[in-house]
N, C-alpha and C positions, 0 to 999 in steps of 0.2 A: 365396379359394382360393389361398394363399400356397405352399402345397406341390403344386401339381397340377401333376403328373407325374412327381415324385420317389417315389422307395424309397424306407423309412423302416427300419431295423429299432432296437428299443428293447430292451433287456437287461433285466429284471425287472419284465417290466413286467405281469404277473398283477394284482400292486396296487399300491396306496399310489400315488409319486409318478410311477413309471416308468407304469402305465396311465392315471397323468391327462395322462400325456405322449403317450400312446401314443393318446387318443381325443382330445387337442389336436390331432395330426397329421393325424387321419382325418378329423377335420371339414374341415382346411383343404385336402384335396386328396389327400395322400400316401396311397398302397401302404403296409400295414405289417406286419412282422414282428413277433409278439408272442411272444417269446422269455421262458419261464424255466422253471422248475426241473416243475411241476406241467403237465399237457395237458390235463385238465378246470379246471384255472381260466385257462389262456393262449386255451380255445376260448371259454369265456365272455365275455373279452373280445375276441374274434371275432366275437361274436355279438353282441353289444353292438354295437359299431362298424356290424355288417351291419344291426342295426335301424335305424341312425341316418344309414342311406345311405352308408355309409361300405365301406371294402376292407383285408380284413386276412388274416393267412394264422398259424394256429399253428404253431410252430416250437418245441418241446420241447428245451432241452437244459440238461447241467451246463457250466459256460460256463468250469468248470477242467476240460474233460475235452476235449484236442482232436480228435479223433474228433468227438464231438457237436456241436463249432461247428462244423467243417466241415462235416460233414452237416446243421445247421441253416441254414446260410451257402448251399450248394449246394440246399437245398430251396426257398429264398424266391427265388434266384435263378430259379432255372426254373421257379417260376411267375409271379415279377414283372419281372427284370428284373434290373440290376443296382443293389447297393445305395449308393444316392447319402448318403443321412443317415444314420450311426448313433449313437445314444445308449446309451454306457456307462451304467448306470443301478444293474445287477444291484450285490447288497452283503450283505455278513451284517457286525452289530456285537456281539459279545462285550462283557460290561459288564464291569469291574474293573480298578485299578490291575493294573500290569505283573507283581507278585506274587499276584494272584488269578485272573490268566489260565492257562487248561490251556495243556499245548504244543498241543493239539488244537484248541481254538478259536484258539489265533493262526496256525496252520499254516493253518488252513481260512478266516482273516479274509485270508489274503495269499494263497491261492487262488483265492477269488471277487474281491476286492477288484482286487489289483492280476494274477496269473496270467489271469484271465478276461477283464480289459481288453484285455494287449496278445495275449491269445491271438483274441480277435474281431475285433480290429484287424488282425492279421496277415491273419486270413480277409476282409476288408472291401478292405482296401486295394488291393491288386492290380489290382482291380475299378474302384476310381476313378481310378486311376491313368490305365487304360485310358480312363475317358472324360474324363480330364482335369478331376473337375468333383467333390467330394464338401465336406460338412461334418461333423465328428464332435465331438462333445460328450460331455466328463467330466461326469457328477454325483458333485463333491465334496462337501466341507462347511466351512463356518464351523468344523469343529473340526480341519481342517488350517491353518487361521490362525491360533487363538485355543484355549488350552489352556481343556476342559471336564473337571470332573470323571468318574475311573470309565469313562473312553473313549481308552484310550493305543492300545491296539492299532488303532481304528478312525481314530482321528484322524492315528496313522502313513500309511493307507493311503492315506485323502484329503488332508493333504499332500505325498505321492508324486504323487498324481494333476497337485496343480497344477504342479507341476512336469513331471510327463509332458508337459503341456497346453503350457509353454514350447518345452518341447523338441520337439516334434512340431511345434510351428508351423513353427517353423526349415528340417524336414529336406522340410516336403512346400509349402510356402507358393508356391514357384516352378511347382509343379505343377498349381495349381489345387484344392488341399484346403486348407480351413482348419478349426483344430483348435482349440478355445474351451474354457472350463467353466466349469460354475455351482456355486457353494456356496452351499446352502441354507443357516439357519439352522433354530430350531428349526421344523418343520410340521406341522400337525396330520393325522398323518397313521398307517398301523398300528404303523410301526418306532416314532415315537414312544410311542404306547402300549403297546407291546410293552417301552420304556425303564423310562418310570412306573411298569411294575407289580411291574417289581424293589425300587422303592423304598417306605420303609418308610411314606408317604403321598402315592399315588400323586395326590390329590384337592390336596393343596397343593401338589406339587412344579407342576404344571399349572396353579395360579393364579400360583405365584412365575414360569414364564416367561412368564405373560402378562405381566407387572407388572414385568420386568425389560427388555421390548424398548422404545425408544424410542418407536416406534408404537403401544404400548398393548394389543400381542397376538401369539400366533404367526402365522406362517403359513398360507396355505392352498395344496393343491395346485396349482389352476390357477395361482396366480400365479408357481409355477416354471415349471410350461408355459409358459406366456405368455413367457416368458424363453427359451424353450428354440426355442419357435419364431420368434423373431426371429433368433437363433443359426442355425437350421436354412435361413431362409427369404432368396433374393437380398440381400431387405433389409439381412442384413450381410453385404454383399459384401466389403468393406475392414476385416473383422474377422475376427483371427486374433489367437493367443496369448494371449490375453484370461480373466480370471476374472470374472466375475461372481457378485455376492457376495448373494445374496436371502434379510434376511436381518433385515429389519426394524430395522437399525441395531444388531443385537447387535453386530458385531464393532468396531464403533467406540466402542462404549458401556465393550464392556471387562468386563461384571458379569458373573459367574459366580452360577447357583441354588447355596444353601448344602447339597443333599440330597447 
């Protein structure tokens, strides 16, 4: 029980990798805010976690809309508490070179991406300040390190991110928050397939990442949890500013899929 008696709240975390984070958290102890865009799938994994002995509280909001974080921010507070861990998570990714992007998907990839982070942060922080005592975590990506095909706008945003991740260690590290983030590579996960099915074979584009990561495969959810809540958990206590790159050796490897 790593997280018992900490707040937790996670940003997107209805699916994919933000709720495999979100029921990492609630096994190990943590209160959780399940924050994002839908309330019949943010309760579901409410429900989930409450089958599994766990505590969790839905939290409905557009995480570019500051109205709704504060009122999401202020709802999990008074029933849990104040929020000790938050994970950035929420993300929409627009597929296409910079010339196939609408202004409307990049306007709405820098809304959610980057507007929704430091707008939840703004609402977060305050709150740790006060107890002197918080961790918060970017989910970037391997494609703000390493340029991927057909992903400019998204891979702008989570290159923003790591850098946020420096700069934020800096300004709260004396305070007793520390601010970290993990870039996934690729994971098998819905955004993923939600990628593939733009492409013109979605069946080999999914065998060429397996066959492209030094480890001999993509990712799986938990194994960014598992990352996230070492992040989250005492355990890194003398960890701050930090990226964590989970990522099966793509970004060292350097191969880009040819689709």
């Amino acid at each position: 029980m790593r997280l018992a008696g900490k707040v937790a709240l996670v940003t997107g975390s209805a699916r994919g990798i933000g709720k495999g984070i979100a029921l990492r958290f609630a096994a190990e102890g943590a209160r959780v805010g399940i924050l994002d865009l839908d309330a019949g799938a943010c309760q579901g994994v409410v429900d989930e976690i409450a089958a599994a002995g766990g505590t969790a509280l839905e939290v409905e909001a557009d995480i570019s809309d500051p109205a709704q974080v504060e009122t999401a921010v202020g709802k999990l507070g008074d029933e849990f508490g104040t929020v000790t861990v938050l994970v950035n998570n929420a993300a929409v990714m627009p597929v296409g070179a910079i010339h196939e992007t609408s202004l409307e998907d990049f306007e709405r990839c820098l809304a959610v991406n980057l507007r929704g982070t430091y707008l939840v942060c703004r609402a977060v922080i305050p709150g740790m300040l006060a107890a002197a005592a918080g961790s918060i975590i970017h989910i970037a990506s391997v494609t703000g390190i390493i340029g991927l095909p057909r992903l400019a706008a998204y891979s702008m945003t989570k290159g923003a991110l790591i850098a946020l991740t420096r700069a934020m260690s800096t300004d709260y590290a004396s305070r007793g928050i520390r601010i970290n983030s993990v870039s996934p590579g690729t994971i098998d996960s819905p955004m993923l397939h939600d990628f593939v099915a733009w492409q013109s074979n979605p069946e080999a584009l999914l065998r060429e990442y397996d066959a492209m990561h030094p480890l001999g495969r993509v990712g799986r959810i938990e194994e960014v949890a598992n990352v996230c809540l070492f992040l989250a958990s005492d355990e890194a206590s003398f960890v701050t500013g930090a990226n964590y790159t989970v990522d099966g050796g793509i970004s060292v490897k350097g191969e880009q899929p040819r689709n």
